[in-house]
C-alpha positions in Angstrom: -24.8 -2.7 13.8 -25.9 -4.2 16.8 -23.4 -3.9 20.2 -24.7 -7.9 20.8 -22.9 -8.9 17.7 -19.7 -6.3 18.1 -19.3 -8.4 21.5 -19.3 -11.1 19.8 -16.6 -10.4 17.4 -14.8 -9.0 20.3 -15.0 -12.0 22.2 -13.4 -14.1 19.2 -10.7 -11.4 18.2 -9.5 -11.1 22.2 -9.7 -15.1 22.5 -7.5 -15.9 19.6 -5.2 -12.9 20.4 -5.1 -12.0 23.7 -1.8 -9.9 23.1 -4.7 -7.7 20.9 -6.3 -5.9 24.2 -3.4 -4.5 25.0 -3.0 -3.1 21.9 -4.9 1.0 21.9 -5.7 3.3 18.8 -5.1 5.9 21.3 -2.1 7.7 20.6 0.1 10.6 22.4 3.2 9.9 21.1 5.2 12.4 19.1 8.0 9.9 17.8 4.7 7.6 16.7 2.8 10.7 15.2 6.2 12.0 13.2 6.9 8.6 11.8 3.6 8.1 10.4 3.2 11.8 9.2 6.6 11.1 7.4 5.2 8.0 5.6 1.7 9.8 4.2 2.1 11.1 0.7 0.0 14.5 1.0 -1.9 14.8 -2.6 -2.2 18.8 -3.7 -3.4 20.4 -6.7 -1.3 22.6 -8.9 -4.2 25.1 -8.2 -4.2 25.0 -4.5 -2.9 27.8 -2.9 -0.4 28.4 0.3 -3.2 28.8 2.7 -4.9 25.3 1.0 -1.7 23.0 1.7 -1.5 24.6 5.2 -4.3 22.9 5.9 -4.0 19.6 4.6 -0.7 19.3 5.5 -2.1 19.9 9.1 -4.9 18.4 9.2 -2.8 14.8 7.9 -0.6 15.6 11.0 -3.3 14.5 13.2 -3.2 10.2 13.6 -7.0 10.8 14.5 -8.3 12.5 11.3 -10.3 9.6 8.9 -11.0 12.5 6.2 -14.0 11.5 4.3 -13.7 8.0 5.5 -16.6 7.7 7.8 -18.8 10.2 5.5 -21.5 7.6 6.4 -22.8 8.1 9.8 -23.9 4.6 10.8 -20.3 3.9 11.1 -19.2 6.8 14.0 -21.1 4.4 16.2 -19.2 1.2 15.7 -16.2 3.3 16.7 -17.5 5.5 19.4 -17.3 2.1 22.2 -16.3 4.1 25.1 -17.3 7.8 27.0 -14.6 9.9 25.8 -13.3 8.1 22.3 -13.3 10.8 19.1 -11.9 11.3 15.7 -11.9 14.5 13.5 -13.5 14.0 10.2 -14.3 16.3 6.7 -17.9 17.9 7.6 -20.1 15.8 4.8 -21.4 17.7 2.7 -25.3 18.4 2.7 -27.6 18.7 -0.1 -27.0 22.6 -0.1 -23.4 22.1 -1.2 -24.6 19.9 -4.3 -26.7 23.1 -4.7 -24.1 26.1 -4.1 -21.0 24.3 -3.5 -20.5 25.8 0.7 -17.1 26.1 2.2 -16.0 22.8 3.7 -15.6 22.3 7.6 -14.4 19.3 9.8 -16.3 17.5 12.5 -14.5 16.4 15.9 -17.0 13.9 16.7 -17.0 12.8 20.4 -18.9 10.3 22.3 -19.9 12.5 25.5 -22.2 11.8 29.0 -25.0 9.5 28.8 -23.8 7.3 25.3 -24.4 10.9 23.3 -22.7 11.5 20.3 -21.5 15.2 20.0 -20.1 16.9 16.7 -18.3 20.2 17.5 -17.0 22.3 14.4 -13.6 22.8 13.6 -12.5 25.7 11.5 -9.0 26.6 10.5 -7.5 30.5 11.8 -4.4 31.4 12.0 -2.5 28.7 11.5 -4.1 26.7 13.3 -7.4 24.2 14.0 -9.8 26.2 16.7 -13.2 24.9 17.9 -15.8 27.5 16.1 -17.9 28.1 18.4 -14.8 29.5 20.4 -12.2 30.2 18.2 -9.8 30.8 20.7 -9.6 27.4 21.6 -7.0 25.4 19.6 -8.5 21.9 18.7 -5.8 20.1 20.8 -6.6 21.9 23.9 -10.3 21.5 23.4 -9.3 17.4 23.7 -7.1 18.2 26.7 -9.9 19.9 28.4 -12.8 17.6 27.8 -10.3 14.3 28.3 -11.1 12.7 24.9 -9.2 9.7 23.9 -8.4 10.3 20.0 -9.1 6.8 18.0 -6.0 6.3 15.3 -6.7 5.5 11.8 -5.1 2.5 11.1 -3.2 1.8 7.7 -1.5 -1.0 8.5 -3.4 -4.2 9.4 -2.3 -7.7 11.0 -3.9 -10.7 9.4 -6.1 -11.4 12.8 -8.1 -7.5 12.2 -9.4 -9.3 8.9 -12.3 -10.6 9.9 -15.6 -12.4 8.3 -18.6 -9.6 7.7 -21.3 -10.4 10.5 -24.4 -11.9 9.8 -26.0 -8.4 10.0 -24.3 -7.0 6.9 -26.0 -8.5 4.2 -24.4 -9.5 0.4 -24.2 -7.0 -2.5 -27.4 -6.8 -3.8 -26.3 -6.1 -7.4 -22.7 -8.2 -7.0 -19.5 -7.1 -8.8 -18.5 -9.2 -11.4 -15.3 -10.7 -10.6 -13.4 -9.7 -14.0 -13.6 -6.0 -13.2 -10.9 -6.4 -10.6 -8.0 -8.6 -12.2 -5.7 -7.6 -9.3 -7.5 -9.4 -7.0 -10.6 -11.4 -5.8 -13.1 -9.0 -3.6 -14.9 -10.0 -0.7 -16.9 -8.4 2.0 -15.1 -8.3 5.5 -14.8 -6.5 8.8 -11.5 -4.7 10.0 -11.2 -4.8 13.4 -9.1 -1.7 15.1 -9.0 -3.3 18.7 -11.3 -5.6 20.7 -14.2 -3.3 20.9 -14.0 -1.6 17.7 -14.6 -2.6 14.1 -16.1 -1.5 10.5 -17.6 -3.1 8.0 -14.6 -2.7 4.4 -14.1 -4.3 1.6 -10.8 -6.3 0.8 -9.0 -7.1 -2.0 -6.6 -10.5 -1.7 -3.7 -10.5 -3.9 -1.9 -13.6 -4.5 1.3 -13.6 -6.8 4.4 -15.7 -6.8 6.6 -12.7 -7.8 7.4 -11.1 -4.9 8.4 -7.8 -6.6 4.7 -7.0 -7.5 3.6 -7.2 -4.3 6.5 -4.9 -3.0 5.3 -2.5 -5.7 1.6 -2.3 -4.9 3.3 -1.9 -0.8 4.9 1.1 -2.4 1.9 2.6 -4.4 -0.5 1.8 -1.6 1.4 3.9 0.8 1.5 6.5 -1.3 -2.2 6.5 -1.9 -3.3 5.9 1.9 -5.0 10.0 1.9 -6.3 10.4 -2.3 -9.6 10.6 -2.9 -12.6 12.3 -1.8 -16.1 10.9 -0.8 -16.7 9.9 -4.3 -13.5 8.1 -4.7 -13.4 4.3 -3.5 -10.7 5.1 -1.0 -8.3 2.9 0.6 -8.3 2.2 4.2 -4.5 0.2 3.9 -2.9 -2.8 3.4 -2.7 -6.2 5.0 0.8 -7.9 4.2 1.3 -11.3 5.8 4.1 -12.6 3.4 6.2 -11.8 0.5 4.0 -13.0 -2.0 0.3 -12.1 -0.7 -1.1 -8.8 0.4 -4.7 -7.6 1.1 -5.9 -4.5 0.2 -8.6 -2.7 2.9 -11.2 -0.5 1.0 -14.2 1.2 2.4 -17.5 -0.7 2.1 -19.7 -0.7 -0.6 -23.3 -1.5 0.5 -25.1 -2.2 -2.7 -22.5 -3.3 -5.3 -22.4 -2.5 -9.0 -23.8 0.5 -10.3 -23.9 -1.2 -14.1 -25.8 -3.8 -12.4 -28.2 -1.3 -10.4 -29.0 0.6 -13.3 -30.2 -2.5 -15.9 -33.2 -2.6 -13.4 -33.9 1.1 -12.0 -34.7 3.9 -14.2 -34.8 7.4 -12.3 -34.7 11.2 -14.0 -33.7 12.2 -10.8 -31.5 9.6 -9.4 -29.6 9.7 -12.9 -29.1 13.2 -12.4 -27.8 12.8 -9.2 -25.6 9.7 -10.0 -24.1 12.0 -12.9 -23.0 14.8 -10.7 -21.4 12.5 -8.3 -19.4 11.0 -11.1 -18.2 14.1 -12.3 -17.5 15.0 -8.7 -15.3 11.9 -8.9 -13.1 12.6 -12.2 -13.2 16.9 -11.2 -11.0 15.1 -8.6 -8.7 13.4 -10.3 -8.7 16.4 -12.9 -7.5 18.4 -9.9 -4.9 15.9 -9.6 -3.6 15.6 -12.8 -4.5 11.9 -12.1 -5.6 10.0 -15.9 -7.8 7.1 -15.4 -7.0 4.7 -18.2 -9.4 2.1 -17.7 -12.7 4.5 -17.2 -15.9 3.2 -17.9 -19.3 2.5 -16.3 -17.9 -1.0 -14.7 -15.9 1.7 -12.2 -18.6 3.0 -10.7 -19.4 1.4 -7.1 -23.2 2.2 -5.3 -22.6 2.6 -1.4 -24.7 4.1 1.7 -28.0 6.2 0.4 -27.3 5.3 -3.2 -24.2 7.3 -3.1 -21.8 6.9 -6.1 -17.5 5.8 -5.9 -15.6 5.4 -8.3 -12.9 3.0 -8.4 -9.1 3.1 -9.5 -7.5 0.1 -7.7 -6.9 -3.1 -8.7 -8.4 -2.7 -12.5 -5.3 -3.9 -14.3 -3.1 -7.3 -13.6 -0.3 -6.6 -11.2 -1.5 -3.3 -11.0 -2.4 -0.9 -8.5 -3.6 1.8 -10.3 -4.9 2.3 -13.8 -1.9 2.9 -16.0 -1.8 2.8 -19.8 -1.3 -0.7 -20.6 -1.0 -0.4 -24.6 -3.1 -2.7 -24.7 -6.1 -2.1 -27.0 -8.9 -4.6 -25.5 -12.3 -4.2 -27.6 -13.9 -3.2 -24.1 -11.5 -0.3 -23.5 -11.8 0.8 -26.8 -15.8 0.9 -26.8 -15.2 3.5 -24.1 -12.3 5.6 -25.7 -12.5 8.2 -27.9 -11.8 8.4 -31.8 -9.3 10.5 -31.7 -7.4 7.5 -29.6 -7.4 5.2 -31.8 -4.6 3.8 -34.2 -5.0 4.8 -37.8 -4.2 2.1 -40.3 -1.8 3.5 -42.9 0.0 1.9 -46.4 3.8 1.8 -45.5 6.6 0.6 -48.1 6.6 -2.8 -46.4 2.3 -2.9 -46.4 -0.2 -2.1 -44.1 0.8 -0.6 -40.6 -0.8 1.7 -38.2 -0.5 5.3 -36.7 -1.1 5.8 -33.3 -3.9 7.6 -31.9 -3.4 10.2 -29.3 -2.8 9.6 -26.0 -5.1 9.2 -23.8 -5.8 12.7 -21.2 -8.6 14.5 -19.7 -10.5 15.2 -22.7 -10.3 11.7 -23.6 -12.2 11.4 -19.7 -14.5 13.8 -20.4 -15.4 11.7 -23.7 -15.4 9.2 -21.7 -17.6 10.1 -19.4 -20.0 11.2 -21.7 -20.5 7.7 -22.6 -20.9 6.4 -18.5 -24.1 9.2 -18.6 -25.2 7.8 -21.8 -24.8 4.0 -20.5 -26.6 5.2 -17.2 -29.8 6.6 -19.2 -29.8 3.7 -21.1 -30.2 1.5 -19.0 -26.4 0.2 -18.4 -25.9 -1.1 -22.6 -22.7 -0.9 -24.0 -21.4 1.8 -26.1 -22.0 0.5 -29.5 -23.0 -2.6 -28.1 -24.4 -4.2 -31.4 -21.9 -2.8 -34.1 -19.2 -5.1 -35.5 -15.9 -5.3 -33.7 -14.3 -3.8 -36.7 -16.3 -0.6 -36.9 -16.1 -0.2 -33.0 -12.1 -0.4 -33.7 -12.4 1.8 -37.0 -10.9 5.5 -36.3 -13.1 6.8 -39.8 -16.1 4.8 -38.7 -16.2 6.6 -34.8 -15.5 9.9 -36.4 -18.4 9.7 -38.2 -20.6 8.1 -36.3 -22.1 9.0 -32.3 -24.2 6.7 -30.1 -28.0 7.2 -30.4 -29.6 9.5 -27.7 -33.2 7.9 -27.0 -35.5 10.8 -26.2 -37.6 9.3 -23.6 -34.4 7.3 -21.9 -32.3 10.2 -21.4 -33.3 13.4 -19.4 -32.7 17.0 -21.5 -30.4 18.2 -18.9 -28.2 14.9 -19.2 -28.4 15.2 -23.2 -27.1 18.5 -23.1 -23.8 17.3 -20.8 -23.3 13.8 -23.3 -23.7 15.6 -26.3 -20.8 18.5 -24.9 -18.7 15.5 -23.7 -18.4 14.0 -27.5 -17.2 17.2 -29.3 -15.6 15.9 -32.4 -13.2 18.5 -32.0 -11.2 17.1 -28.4 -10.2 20.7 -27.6 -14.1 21.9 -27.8 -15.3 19.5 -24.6 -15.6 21.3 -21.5 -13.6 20.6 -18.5 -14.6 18.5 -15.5 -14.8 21.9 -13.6 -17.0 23.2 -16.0 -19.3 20.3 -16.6 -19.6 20.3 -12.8 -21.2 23.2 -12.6 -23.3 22.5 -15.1 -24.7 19.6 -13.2 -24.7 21.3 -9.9 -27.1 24.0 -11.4 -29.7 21.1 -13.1 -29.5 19.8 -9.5 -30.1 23.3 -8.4 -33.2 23.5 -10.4 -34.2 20.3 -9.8 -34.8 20.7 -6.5 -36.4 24.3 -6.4 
């Protein structure tokens, strides 16, 4: 992004708000850094142990971390406006990790002398965040020393930060179809931190004449300011001008629909790749004991480098997050398993029908073995030409599996779809497992 046109957004922002110069992302304040650290839901798996929630617990303490937020690198720029700015962020990971899966780091990332970006290491000892390269320097006295200026992550935004993409940032090549998100109409903005700073996000306008909804997504939005990793579409925060309208901020997404990308590219590799993310995605929420009921190839967003997020806001009406609905749409059900589906059954009155279990993480993994399929196949919809009825037919899924095409669907990928649709639901592997399955065909791949 250019600095011409960033002055030019700066200009407009400053002229229509004055009041907004005076208004810092630096922070020092402990009653400010205590209020917000009270208001951040910190997300840990059952697995993780006391030394792992040490560390996020700290690391959410600090107003200045932005996580995985800035994993793409043109962004630190847009921030970076004056000698002596930084922000701590997760060290991305390289293509090593996709290979062997390396120990994470963090990044305090400084803009130093001369307009030079510097990225020292941060590693966690003792209790506390030390500079590696000198590990007896706590992180906080390493910013003391070198006078840096830490840049807040903002959560909370006022209507005037919501500002028109520039002309530089150009449309969604593959565009999302507006259906996908029923919470809310999607459109391509900037989010402006202060007069000199700003990002390229994606929002989400809600408009609702009950005013309870919008409380409720307030609520679940605050709670969800920190999920995700890189491969979860991740929420920046919330815009709330009124009672009955609210805006949610989400990171960009620079190419649009991955159902849309893959109708017209076709790539052994690439579809590897775009697999593993994925499953990088749901290990996630598997970690989480988060269920994604409305999973399908529609969720999956294509962003910087042809990097893969997956979405979980805004797929439902009214809703935040993707709940079980009960409702039984033939879309959904294209997507779910057999074992989910009702069961028609005679009763003494007539016909009725038994549930079909509910919906978990082997219903996910199912699932997901369906997005792969989709992918190879060039984005077609599980049983795309069968009658609705058999589609909805628990004996007719049973019995009958998509069709793998040979020369559409890479051997390694066939091995992880035909896993992921075990009749049997307690025979699919979890999303641990089929991780590393994918990390070693990357693995191989590559050498």
């Amino acid at each position: 992004m250019t600095s011409y046109l960033w002055r030019r957004l700066a200009d407009f922002v400053s002229w229509m708000h004055p009041q907004y110069l005076d208004k810092h992302t630096v922070t020092d304040s402990a009653d400010s850094h205590r209020a917000l650290r009270t208001r951040r839901h910190i997300w840990s798996a059952k697995t993780y142990s006391q030394r792992k929630r040490r560390i996020d617990e700290g690391l959410h303490s600090y107003l200045f971390f932005f996580g995985t937020l800035l994993d793409d690198e043109t962004l630190h720029t847009q921030l970076l406006a004056d000698q002596g700015d930084c922000f701590l962020i997760t060290a991305p990971r390289s293509a090593d990790y996709e290979k062997y899966g390396t120990h994470r780091k963090w990044l305090l990332v400084f803009l130093a002398n001369d307009h030079v970006i510097i990225k020292a290491q941060v590693t966690f000892l003792s209790k506390h965040f030390v500079m590696l390269k000198d590990r007896k320097v706590r992180l906080e006295e390493f910013i003391r020393s070198q006078n840096l200026r830490p840049i807040e992550r903002p959560t909370v935004f006022d209507s005037f930060q919501i500002q028109p993409k520039l002309p530089i940032i150009p449309a969604l090549s593959f565009p999302i179809a507006p259906e996908i998100f029923p919470l809310g109409l999607l459109s391509q903005k900037t989010a402006c931190f202060d007069s000199k700073r700003g990002l390229p996000v994606m929002c989400m306008n809600i408009n609702t004449e009950n005013e309870d909804v919008i409380n409720h997504i307030r609520n679940e939005t605050e709670r969800m300011l920190i999920f995700g990793n890189e491969r979860i579409w991740r929420l920046w925060g919330i815009c709330s001008p009124c009672s009955t309208e609210c805006t949610l901020v989400l990171e960009d997404i620079v190419y649009g629909s991955l159902a849309a990308y893959v109708r017209k590219h076709w790539d052994k590799d690439q579809l590897l790749r775009f697999s593993l993310q994925t499953c990088d995605a749901l290990r996630y929420l598997e970690k989480m004991n988060f269920v994604h009921h409305q999973l399908d190839l529609d969720c999956l967003m294509l962003t910087y480098d042809h990097n893969i997020k997956l979405a979980i806001y805004g797929l439902l009406p009214d809703e935040l997050l993707p709940l079980e609905t009960g409702c039984h749409s033939l879309d959904k059900i294209r997507w779910s398993p057999w074992e989910c589906l009702p069961e028609p059954i005679s009763t003494p009155t007539g016909q009725g029908n038994l549930a079909g279990e509910q919906y978990s993480f082997t219903g996910m993994v199912y699932t997901f073995g369906s997005m792969v399929w989709s992918m190879c196949h060039g984005g077609m919809l599980p049983f795309e030409n069968e009658k609705p009825e058999n589609i909805k037919s628990k004996a007719f899924r049973m019995e009958n599996s998509l069709e793998i095409e040979e020369n559409l669907t890479p051997n390694k990928l066939e091995s992880v779809i035909t896993k992921c649709w075990s009749r049997k639901p307690s025979h699919r592997p979890s999303f641990k497992d089929l991780k590393h399955q994918l990390r070693h065909a990357m693995q191989k791949t590559i050498q």
